[in-house]
C-alpha positions as CSV (number, residue, x, y, z in Angstrom):
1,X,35.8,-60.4,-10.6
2,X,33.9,-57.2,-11.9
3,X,30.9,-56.0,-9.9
4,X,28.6,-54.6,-11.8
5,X,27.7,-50.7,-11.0
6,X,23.9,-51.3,-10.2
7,X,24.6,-53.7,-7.5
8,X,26.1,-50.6,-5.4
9,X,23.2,-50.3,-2.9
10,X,24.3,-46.3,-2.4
11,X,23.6,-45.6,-6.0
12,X,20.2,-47.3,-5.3
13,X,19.7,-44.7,-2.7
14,X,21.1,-41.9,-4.8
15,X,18.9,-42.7,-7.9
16,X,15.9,-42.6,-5.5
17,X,16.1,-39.1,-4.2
18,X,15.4,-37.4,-6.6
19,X,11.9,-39.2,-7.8
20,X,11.0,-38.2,-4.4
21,X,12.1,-34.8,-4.2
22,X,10.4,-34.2,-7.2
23,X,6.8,-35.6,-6.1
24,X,7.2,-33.5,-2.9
25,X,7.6,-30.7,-4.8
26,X,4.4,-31.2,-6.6
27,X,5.7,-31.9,-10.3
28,X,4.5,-35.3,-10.7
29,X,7.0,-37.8,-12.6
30,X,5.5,-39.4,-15.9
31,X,2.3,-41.2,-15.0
32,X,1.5,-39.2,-12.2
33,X,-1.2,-36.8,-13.8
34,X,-2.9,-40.2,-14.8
35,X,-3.1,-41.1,-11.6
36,X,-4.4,-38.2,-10.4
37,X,-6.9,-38.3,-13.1
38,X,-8.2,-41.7,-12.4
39,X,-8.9,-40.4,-8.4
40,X,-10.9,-36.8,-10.2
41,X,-8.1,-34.4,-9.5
42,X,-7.8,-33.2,-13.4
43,X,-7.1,-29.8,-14.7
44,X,-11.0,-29.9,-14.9
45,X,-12.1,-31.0,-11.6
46,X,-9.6,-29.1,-9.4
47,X,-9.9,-26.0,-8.0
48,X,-13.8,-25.9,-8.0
49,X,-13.6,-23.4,-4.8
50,X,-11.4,-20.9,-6.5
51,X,-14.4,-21.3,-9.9
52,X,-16.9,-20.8,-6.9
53,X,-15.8,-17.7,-5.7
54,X,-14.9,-16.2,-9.5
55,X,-18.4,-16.6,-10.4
56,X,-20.2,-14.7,-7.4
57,X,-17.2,-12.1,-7.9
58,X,-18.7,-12.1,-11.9
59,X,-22.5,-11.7,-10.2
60,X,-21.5,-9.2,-7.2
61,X,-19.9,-7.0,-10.4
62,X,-22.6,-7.9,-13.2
63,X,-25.9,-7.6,-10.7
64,X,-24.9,-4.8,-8.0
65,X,-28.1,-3.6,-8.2
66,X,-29.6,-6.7,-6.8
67,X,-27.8,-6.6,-3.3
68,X,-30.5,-5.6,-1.2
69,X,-30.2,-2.1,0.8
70,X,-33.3,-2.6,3.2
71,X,-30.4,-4.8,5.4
72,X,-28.0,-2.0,6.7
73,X,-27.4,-0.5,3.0
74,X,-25.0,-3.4,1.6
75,X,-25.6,-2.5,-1.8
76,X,-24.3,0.7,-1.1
77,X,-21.5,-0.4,0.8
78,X,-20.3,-3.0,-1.7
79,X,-20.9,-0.2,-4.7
80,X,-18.9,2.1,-2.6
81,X,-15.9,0.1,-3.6
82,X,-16.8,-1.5,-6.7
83,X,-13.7,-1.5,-8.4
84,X,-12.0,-3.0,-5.4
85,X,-13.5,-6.2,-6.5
86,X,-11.0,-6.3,-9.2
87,X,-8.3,-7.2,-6.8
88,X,-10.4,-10.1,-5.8
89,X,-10.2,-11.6,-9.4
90,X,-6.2,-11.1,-9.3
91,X,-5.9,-13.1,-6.0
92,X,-8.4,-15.5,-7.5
93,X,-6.2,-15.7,-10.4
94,X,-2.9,-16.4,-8.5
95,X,-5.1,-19.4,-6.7
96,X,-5.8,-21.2,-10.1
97,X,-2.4,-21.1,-10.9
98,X,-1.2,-22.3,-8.1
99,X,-3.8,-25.5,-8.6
100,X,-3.3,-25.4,-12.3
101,X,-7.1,-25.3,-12.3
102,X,-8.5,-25.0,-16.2
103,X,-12.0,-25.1,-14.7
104,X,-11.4,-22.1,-12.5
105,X,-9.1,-19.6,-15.3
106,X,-12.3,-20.3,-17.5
107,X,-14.6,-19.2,-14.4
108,X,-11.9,-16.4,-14.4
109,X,-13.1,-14.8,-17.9
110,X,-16.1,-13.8,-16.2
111,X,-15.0,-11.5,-13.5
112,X,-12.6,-9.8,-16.0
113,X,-15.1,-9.3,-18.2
114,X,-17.8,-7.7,-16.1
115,X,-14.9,-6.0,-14.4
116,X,-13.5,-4.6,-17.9
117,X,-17.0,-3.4,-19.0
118,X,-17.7,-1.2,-15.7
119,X,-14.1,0.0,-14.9
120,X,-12.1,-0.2,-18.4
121,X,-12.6,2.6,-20.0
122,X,-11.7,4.9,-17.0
123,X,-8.2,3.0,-17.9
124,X,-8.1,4.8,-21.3
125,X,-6.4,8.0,-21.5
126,X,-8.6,11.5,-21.9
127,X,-9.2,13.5,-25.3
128,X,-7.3,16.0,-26.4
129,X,-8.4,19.2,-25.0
130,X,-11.1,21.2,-27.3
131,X,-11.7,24.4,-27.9
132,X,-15.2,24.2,-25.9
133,X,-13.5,22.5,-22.8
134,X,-13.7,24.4,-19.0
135,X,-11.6,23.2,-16.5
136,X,-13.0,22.8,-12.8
137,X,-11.4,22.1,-9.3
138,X,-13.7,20.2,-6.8
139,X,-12.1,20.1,-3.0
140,X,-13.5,19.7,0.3
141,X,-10.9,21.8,2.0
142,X,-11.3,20.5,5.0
143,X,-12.5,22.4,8.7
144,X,-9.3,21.6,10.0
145,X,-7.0,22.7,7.5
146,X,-4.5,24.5,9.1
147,X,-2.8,25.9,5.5
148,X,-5.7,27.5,3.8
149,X,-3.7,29.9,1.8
150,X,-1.5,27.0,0.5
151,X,-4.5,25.1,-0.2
152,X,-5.8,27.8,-2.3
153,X,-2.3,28.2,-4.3
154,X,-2.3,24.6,-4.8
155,X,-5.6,24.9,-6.4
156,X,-5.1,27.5,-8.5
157,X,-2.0,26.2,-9.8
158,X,-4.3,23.7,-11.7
159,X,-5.4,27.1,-13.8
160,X,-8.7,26.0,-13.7
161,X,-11.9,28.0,-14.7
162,X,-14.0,27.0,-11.7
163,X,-13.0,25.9,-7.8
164,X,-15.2,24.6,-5.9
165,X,-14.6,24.3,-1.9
166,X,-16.9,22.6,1.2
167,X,-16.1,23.0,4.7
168,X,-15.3,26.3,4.5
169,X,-15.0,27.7,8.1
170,X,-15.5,31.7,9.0
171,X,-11.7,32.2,10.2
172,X,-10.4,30.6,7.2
173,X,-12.9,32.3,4.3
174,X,-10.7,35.1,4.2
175,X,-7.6,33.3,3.5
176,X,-8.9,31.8,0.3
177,X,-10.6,35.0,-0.6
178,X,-7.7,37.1,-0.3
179,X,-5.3,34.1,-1.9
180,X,-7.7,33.7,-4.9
181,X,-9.0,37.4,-5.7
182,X,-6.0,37.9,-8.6
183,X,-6.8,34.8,-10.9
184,X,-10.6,34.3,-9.1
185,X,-12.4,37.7,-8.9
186,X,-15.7,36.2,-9.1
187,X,-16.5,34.2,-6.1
188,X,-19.7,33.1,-4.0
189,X,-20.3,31.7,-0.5
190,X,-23.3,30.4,1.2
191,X,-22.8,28.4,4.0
192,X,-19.9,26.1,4.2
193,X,-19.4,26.1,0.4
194,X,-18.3,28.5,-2.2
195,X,-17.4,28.9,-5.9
196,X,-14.5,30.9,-7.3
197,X,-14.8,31.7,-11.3
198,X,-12.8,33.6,-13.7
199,X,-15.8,33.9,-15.3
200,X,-18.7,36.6,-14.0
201,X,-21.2,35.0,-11.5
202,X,-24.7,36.3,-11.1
203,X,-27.9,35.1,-9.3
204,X,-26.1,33.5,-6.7
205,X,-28.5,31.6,-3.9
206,X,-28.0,29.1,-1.2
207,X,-29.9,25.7,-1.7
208,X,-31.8,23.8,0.2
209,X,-31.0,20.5,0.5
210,X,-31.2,20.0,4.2
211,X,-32.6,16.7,5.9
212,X,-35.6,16.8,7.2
213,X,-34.0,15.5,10.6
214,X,-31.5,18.0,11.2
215,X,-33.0,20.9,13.1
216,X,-29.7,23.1,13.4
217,X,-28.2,25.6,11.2
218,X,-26.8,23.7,8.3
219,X,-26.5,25.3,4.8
220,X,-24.2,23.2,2.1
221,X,-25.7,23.7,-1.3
222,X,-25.2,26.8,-3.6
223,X,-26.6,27.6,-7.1
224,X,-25.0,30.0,-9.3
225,X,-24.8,31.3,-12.6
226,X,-21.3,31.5,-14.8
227,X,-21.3,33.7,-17.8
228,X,-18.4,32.1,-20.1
229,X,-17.9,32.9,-23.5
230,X,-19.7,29.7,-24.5
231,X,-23.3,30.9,-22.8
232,X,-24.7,30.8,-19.5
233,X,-23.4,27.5,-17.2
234,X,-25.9,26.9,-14.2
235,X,-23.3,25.9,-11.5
236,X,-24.5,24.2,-8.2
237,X,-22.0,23.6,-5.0
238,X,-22.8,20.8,-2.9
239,X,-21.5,18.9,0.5
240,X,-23.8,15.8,1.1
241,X,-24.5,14.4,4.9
242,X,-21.3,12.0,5.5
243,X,-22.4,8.6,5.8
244,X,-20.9,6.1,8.9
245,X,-20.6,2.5,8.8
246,X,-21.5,0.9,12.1
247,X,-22.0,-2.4,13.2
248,X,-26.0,-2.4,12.0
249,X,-24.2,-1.3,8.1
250,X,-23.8,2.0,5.7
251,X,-25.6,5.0,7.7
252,X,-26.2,6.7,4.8
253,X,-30.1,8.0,5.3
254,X,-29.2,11.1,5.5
255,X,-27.3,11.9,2.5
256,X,-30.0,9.8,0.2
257,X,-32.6,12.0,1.4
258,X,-30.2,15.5,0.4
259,X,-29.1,13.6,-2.7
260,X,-32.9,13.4,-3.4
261,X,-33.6,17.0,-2.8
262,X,-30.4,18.0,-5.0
263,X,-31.5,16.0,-8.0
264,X,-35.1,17.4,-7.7
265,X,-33.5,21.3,-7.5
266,X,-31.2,20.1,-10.8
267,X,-33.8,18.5,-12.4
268,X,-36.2,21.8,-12.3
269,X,-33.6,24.1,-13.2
270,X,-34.2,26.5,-16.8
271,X,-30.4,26.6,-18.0
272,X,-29.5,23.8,-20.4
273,X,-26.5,23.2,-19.2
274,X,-25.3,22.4,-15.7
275,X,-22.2,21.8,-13.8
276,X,-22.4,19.8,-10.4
277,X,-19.6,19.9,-8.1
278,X,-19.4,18.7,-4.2
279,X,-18.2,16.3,-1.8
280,X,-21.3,13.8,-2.6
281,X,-20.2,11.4,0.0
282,X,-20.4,8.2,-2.3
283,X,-19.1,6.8,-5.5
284,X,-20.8,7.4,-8.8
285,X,-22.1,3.2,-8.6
286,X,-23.8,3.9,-5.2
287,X,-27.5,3.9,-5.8
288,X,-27.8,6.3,-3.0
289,X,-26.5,9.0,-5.5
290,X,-29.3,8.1,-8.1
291,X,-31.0,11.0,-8.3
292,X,-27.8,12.9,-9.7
293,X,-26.1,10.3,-11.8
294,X,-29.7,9.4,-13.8
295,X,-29.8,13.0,-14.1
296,X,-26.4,13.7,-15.0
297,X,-23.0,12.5,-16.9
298,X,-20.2,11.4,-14.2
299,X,-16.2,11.3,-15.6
300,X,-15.4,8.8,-18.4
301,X,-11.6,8.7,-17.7
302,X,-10.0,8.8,-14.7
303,X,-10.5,6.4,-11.4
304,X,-9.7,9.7,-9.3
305,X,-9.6,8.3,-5.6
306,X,-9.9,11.1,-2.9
307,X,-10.6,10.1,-0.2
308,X,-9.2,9.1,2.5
309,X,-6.2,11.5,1.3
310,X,-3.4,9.0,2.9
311,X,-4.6,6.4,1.3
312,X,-7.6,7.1,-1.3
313,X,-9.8,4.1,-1.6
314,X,-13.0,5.8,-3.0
315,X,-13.7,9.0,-5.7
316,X,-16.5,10.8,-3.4
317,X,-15.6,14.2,-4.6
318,X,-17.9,14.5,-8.0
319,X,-17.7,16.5,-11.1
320,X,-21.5,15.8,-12.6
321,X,-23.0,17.9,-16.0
322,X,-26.0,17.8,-18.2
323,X,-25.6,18.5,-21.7
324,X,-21.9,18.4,-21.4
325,X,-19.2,15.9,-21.4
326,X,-17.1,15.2,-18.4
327,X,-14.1,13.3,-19.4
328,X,-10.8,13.0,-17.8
329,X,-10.9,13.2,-14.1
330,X,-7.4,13.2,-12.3
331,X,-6.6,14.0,-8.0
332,X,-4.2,16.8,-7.4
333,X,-1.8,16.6,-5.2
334,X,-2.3,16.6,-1.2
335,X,-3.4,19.5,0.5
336,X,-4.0,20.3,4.2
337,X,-7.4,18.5,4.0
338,X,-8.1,14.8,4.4
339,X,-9.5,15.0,0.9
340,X,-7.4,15.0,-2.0
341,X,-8.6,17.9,-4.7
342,X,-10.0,16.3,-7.7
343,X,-9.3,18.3,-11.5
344,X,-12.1,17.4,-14.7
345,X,-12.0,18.9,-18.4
346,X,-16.0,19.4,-19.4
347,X,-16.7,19.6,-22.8
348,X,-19.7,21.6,-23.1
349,X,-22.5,21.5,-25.8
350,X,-23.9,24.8,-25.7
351,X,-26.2,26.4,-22.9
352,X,-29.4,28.1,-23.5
353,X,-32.7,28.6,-21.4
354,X,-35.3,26.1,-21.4
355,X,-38.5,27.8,-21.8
């Protein structure tokens, strides 16, 4: 008598495994997407959450403006790291493929999209240098740098037309003077900031843009004026108040008001055309810096992180102009400051006086 291979109850058992093995694992066995279908768990009606969340990461990128700052300056604080939010839409992304969600990688398009049209073209490389082009260095060198004279070679390295430097402290102003004098020999101080130029500097001032709160001693702005072979360049120097996030939000009153007071000086000034550089304390999307960046053009190429110089999260360090193009921006490498230097190409217009 012949038994027939079916009846073998182990071969039952061995057939069976695997079906099982393969539900657990979440590939369904023919049918199963029907079934899941029938209870609403379709490629359509999953991962509704992970849509959720793609959508108010669309708005949050699309309408920054509307986040309310009268509630411990959120808008600020979320435009302080703006593009951040694109690392929200990648771990969105993994989500709706791991719950093979249609409905949510169509919510998805959003986000990329508003994301693309703030951030995307800082992605694209820079223009070719032109023959109208200066290059400038803007570095907050730091109050407790304790290589100043490397610092200032590392700068100069760049060959740049124009360095700018905040924080300068008395014992180390010498340093960078005597460091920079062969490439530099046109430099100005006032305060805690200076310029160094290849190019001849004249009606040099320090300017005002002090809180009204702050009763001590504090002078961070200068004006300037750089005579390059392309015309007169009004230059101005500037270290905004730091801001401080505490548990109430972004402290950050103090740097609005001297933001304020900067864009008022650079909005009555004759010269045409006008270079800003300065540790601004805030990203070019924080509305706290609107009185500069309405005024002004900010880098089209280039994310140019600097600070904090072990791991840069946010550009703070600005290269602003009027009636000139700023185009690629790009960090230098580490110095002793906790700021990383930050290099820009300007390509200027022309400058004449307004009369």
């Amino acid at each position: 008598m012949v038994e027939r291979a079916d009846s073998d109850p182990t071969a039952k058992v061995t057939a069976a495994a695997p079906r099982r093995a393969w539900r657990r694992s979440g590939w369904w066995a023919p049918g199963e997407d029907a079934k899941r279908e029938a209870r609403g768990l379709s490629a359509w009606t999953r991962g509704r959450a992970v849509a959720a969340l793609a959508v108010l990461t669309a708005g949050l990128l699309a309408f920054h403006r509307a986040v309310p700052n009268s509630l411990g300056r959120l808008g600020s604080l979320l435009e302080g790291f703006l593009p951040w939010l694109g690392l929200v839409v990648v771990v969105l992304l993994g989500l709706a493929l791991l719950r093979r969600s249609a409905t949510a990688l169509v919510a998805l398009l959003l986000p990329v999209a508003a994301w693309t049209y703030l951030f995307g073209g800082l992605l694209l490389p820079g223009a070719k240098p032109g023959a109208h082009d200066l290059v400038v260095v803007q570095h907050n060198a730091g109050d407790e740098n304790t290589d100043p004279a490397g610092t200032a070679r590392a700068l100069a390295d760049a060959d740049p037309d124009l360095i700018a430097l905040e924080e300068l402290v008395p014992q180390a102003l010498p340093v960078y003077e005597k460091t920079l004098a062969p490439d530099y020999p046109y430099h100005t101080v006032q305060g805690t900031v200076g310029l160094w130029s290849k190019h001849p500097l004249t009606d040099s001032r320090p300017l005002d843009i002090k809180p009204q709160a702050i009763t001590e001693p504090w002078s961070r702005g200068l004006r300037t004026v750089a005579h390059t072979q392309h015309g007169e360049i009004a230059v101005y120097v500037a270290h905004l108040p730091s801001v401080r996030l505490r548990a109430s939000g972004l402290a950050s009153s103090w740097r609005d008001e001297s933001a304020a007071l900067l864009g008022k000086a650079i909005a009555a000034e004759k010269l045409k055309t006008v270079i800003l550089l300065g540790d601004l304390n805030g990203t070019v999307d924080d509305r706290g810096l609107t009185p500069l960046t309405s005024r002004m053009n900010v880098a089209d190429r280039g994310f140019a992180f600097s600070f904090p110089a072990a791991f840069p999260l946010a550009r703070i360090d600005q290269v602003m102009a009027r009636s000139a193009t700023v185009g690629h921006i790009r960090p230098l490498p580490a110095t002793g400051s906790d700021h990383l230097p930050v290099a820009a190409r300007i390509t200027l217009e022309g400058s004449v006086r307004i009369p």
